[in-house]
C-alpha positions as CSV (number, residue, x, y, z in Angstrom):
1,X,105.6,135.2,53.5
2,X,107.6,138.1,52.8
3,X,107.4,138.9,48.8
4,X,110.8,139.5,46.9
5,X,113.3,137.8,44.9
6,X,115.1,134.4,46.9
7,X,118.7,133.8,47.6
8,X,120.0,131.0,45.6
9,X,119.0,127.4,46.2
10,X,116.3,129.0,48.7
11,X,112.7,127.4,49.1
12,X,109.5,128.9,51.4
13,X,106.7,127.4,52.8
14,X,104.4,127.5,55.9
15,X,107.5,126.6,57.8
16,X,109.5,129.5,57.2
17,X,112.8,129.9,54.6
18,X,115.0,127.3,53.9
19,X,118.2,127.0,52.0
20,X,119.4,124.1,50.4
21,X,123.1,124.2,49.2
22,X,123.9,123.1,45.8
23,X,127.0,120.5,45.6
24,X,127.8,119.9,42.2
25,X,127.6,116.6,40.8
26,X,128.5,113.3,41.1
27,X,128.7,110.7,38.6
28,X,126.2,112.6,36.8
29,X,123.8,113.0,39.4
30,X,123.1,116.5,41.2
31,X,124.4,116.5,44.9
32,X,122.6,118.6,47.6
33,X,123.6,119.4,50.7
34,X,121.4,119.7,54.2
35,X,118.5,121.4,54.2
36,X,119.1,124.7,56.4
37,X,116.3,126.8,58.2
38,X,117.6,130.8,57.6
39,X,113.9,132.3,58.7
40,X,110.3,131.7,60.2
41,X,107.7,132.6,57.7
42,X,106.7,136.0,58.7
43,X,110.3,137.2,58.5
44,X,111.2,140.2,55.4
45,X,113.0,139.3,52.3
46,X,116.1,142.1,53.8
47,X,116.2,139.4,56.7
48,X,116.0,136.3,54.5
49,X,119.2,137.5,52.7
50,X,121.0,138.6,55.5
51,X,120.5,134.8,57.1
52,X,121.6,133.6,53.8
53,X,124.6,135.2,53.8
54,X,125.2,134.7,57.1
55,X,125.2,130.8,56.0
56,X,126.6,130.2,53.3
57,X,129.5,132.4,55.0
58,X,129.6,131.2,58.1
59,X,131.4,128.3,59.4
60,X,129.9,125.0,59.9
61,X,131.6,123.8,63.7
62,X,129.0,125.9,65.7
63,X,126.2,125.0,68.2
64,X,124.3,127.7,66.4
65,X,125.1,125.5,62.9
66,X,124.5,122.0,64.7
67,X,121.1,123.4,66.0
68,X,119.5,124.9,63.1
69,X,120.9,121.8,61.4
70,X,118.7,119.7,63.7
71,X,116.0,122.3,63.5
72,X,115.2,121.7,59.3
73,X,115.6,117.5,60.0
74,X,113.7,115.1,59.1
75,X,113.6,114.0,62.7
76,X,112.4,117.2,64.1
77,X,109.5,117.3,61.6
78,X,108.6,113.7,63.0
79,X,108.0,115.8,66.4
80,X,104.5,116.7,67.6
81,X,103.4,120.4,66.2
82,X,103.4,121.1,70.2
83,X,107.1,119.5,70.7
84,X,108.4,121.3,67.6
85,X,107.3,124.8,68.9
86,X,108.6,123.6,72.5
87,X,111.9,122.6,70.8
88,X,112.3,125.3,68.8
89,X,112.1,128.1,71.6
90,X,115.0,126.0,73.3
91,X,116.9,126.5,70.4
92,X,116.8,130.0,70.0
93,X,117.1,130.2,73.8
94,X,120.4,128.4,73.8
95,X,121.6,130.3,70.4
96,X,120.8,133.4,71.9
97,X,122.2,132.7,75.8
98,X,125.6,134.5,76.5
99,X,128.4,132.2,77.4
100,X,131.3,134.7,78.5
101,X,131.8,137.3,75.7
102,X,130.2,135.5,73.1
103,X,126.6,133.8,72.3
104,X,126.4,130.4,73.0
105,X,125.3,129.8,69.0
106,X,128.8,131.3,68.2
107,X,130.5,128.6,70.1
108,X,132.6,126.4,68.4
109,X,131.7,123.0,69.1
110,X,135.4,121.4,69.9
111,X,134.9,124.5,72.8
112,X,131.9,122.9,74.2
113,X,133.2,120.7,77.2
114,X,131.1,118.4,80.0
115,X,131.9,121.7,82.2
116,X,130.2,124.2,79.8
117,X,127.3,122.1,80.0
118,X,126.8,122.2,83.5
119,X,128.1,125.4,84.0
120,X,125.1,126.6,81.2
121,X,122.6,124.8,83.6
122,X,124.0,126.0,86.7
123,X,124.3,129.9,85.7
124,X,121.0,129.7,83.3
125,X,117.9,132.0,85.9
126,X,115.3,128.8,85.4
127,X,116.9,125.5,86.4
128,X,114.0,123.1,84.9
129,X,114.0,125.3,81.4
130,X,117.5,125.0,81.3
131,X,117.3,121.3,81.7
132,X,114.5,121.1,79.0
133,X,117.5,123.5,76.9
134,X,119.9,120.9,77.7
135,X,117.7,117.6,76.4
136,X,117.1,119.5,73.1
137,X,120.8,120.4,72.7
138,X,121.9,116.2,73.7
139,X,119.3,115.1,70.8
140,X,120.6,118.1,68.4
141,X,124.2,116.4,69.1
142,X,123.5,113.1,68.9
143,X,121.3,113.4,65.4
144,X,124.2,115.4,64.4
145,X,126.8,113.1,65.4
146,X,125.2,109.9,63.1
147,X,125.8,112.5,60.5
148,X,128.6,114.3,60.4
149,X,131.9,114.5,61.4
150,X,131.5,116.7,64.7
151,X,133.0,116.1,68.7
152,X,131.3,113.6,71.2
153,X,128.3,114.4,72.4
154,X,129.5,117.0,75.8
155,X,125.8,116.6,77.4
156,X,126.5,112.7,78.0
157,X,127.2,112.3,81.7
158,X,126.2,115.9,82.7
159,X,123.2,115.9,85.3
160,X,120.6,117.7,84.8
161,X,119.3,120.2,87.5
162,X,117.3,118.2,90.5
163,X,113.5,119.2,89.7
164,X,111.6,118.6,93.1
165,X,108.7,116.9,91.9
166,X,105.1,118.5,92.0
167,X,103.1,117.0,94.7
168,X,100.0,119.1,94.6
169,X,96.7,117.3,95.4
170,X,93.7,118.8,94.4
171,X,90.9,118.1,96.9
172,X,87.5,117.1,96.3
173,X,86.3,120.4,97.7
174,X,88.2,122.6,95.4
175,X,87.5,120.2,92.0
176,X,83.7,120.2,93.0
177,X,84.7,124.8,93.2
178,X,85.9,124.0,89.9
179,X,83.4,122.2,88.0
180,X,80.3,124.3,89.7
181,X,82.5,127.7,88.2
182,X,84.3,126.5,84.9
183,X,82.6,127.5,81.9
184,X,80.8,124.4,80.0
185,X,83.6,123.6,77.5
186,X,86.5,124.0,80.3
187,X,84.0,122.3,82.7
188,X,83.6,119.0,80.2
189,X,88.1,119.2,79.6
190,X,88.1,118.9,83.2
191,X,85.5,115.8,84.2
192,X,87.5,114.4,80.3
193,X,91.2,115.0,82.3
194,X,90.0,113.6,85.8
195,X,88.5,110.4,84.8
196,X,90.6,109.3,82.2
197,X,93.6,110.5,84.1
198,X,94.6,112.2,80.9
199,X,96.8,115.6,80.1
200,X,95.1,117.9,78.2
201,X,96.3,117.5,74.5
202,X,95.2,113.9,74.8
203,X,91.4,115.2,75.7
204,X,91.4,117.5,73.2
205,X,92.3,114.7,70.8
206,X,88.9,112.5,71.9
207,X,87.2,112.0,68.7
208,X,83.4,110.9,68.3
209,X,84.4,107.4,66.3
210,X,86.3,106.5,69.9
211,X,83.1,106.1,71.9
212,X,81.5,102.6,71.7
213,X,78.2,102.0,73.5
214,X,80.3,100.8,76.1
215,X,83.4,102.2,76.1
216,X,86.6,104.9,74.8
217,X,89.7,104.0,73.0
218,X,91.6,106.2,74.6
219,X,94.9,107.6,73.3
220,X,98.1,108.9,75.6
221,X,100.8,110.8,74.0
222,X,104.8,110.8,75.0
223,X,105.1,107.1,75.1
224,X,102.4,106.1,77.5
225,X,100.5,103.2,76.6
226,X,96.3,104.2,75.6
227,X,93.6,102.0,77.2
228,X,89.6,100.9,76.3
229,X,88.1,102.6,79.2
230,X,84.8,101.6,80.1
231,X,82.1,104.1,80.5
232,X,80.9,104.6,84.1
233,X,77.6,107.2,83.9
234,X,79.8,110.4,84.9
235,X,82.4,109.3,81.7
236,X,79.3,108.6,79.4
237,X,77.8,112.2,80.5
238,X,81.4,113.9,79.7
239,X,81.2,112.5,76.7
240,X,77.8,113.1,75.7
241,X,77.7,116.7,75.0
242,X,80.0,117.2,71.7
243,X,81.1,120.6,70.9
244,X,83.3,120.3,68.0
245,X,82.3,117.4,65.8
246,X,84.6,115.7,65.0
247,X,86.0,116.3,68.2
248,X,84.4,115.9,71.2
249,X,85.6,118.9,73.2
250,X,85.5,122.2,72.1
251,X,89.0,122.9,70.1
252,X,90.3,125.9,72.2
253,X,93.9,127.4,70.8
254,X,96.8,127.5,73.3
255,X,96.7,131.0,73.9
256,X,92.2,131.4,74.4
257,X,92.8,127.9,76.8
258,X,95.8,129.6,78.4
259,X,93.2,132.9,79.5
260,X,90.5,130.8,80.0
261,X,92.2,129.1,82.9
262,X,93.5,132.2,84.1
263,X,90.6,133.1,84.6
264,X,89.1,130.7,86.3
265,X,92.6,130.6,88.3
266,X,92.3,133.9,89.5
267,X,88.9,132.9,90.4
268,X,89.8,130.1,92.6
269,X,92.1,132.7,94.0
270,X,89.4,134.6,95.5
271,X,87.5,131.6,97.1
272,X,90.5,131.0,99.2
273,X,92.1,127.7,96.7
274,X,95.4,127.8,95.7
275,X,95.4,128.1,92.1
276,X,96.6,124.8,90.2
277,X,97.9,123.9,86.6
278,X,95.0,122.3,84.6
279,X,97.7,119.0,84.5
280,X,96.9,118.6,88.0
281,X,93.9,117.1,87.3
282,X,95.3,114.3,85.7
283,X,97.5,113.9,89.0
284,X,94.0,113.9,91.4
285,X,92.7,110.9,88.4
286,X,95.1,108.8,88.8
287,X,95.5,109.5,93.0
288,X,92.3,108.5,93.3
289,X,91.6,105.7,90.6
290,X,91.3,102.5,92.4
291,X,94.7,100.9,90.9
292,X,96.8,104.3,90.1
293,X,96.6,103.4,86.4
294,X,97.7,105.9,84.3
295,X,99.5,104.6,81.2
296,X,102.6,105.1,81.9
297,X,105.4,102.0,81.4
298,X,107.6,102.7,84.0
299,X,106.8,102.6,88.2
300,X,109.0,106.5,88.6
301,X,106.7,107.8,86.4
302,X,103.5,106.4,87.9
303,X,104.8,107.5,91.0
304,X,105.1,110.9,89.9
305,X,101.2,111.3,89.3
306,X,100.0,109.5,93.3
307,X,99.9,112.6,95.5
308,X,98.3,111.4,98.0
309,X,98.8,108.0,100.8
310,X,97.0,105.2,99.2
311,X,95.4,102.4,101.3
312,X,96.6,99.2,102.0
313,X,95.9,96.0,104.3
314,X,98.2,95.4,106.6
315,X,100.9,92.1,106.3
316,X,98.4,88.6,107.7
C-alpha cells in the first residue's frame, strides 16, 4: 500500500483503493453511494488521486464505469480468488481495447449496440479470449442492469466465436513418459487428476480429513457435482504420500506450477510427445473410466471430456 494522505470517502485494503461516495442524508440517516475500485494495492498515492478525480469527475454512462462498478460488487467478491483474477484481466482488457478512435472503457453505454459486440469479437486477435471478454462484460451488464437505470443488456443474442473443441488424447505410452519423468509432487497431481478425472485446482484442494479407510469425498468446482470415490490401490497410493498437511499435494503457486510443467513440457518435447496442458489429464480420466463419469450435469459437457471411441455391444 502506497503511504500518503486519502482522497475523500476513500478506504484501502489488500484489495486495492476504493472510493465510496458520500450522499448526504436521508431522513436522518447517512446515504452512501456504490463502492468504486480507483486502484490495485501496489499502485502510488499520485495515482490513487488521479483515479479519484478521474471518478468523481467522470461520467457515470460508460462501459469503463459499468465495469469497475461490477469489479468492487458484492457479486464479484462471491467469485473464486482464481475467477476474480480471470475476471478482472478481462476487464482491463476490454477497458483498455480500442474501438475506433476511442477506448472501449470510454464508450458510452447507449453507443454499445448487438453489432459492436460482435464486431469487438470479430476484430479482437484471440477469438476464445475475446469470448471469455465478452461473458464477463454480459454478467457486468446484467448485475448492472438489476441496479441501475442503464440500456438493455447488447451481449444478449450475440454469439460468441465457435471454439473447436480440444480433442487431444493422451496415450498410455506418453502418461506412463510422464509419470516415470515428473518430479514427485507434479508426479502425485498427475496420478490425483487422472483417476479422479479432476482439473487441477480441485486436486490441489484434497484435504487429509477427505480420505476414509475406504474412500475420498471428492469436491468439483464450476458447478459440477463431487462424488465419494472409492479407493482402488493406485488412488490409495496417490493419496498416501502427503506433502502439505493439511493438504494432500504439495501447494505449488500458479506461476512455480506454470514452470514446473514447462518444464517437463519441453521435456516431453524431446522424447518425440506433443506437449499437452496438465487439464488433459482429466480428459484421458474420464476417456478411459469405465462409465465416462466426470461430474458434470449436462451430456455437452461430458462429451467434451471422451476423446476417444468408446465400446459398445452391438443392437441383439
Amino acid at each position: 500500500m502506497a503511504h500518503g494522505r486519502l482522497p475523500p470517502y476513500c478506504l484501502s485494503d489488500k484489495y486495492g483503493y476504493r472510493y465510496k461516495p458520500y450522499l448526504g442524508r436521508v431522513l436522518g440517516k447517512i446515504k452512501w453511494g456504490p463502492t468504486v475500485f480507483l486502484a490495485p494495492p501496489d499502485a502510488s498515492m499520485s495515482e490513487v488521486w488521479l483515479a479519484y478525480e478521474q471518478v468523481t469527475s467522470g461520467p457515470k454512462d460508460t462501459v469503463g464505469w459499468l465495469l469497475n462498478l461490477y469489479r468492487d460488487s458484492e457479486r464479484f467478491r462471491e467469485l473464486s480468488p482464481k475467477s476474480q483474477k480471470d475476471y478482472s484481466k478481462a476487464i482491463d482488457k476490454l477497458i483498455g481495447a480500442p474501438v475506433g478512435n476511442i477506448k472501449f472503457g470510454d464508450a458510452k453505454l447507449l453507443q454499445v449496440k448487438k453489432q459492436t459486440v460482435r464486431s469487438y469479437l470479430d476484430a479482437y486477435p484471440s477469438p476464445v479470449a475475446a469470448n471469455r471478454q465478452i461473458a464477463v462484460l454480459k454478467s457486468a451488464w446484467n448485475w448492472t442492469l438489476e441496479r441501475y437505470e442503464v440500456p438493455d443488456n447488447p451481449c444478449i443474442g450475440v454469439k460468441l466465436n465457435r471454439e473447436a473443441p480440444r480433442e487431444r488424447y493422451v496415450t498410455d505410452d506418453e502418461y506412463d513418459w510422464v509419470r516415470r519423468n515428473a518430479p514427485a509432487p507434479i508426479y502425485q497431481m498427475c496420478e490425483l487428476a487422472y483417476l479422479l478425472r479432476g482439473r487441477l485446482s480441485e486436486v490441489l484442494a484434497i484435504r487429509v480429513e477427505h480420505i476414509s479407510d475406504t474412500h475420498i469425498e471428492f469436491y468439483r468446482l464450476k458447478g459440477s457435482e463431487g462424488e465419494l470415490c472409492a479407493l482402488s490401490e493406485r488412488l490409495r497410493a496417490a493419496l498416501s504420500d502427503v506433502r502439505d498437511d493439511p493438504y494432500v499435494c504439495h501447494q505449488y503457486g500458479e506461476s512455480a506450477f506454470r514452470s514446473a510443467w514447462r518444464r517437463l513440457q519441453a521435456g516431453m518435447r524431446k522424447a518425440g510427445i506433443e506437449p499437452f496442458p496438465f487439464h488433459d489429464l482429466k480428459a484421458k480420466g474420464v476417456s478411459d473410466h469405465e462409465t465416462n463419469h466426470s461430474g458434470h450435469r449436462s451430456a455437452s459437457m461430458r462429451k467434451t471430456y471422451v476423446r476417444k471411441l468408446q465400446e459398445v455391444p452391438a443392437t441383439r
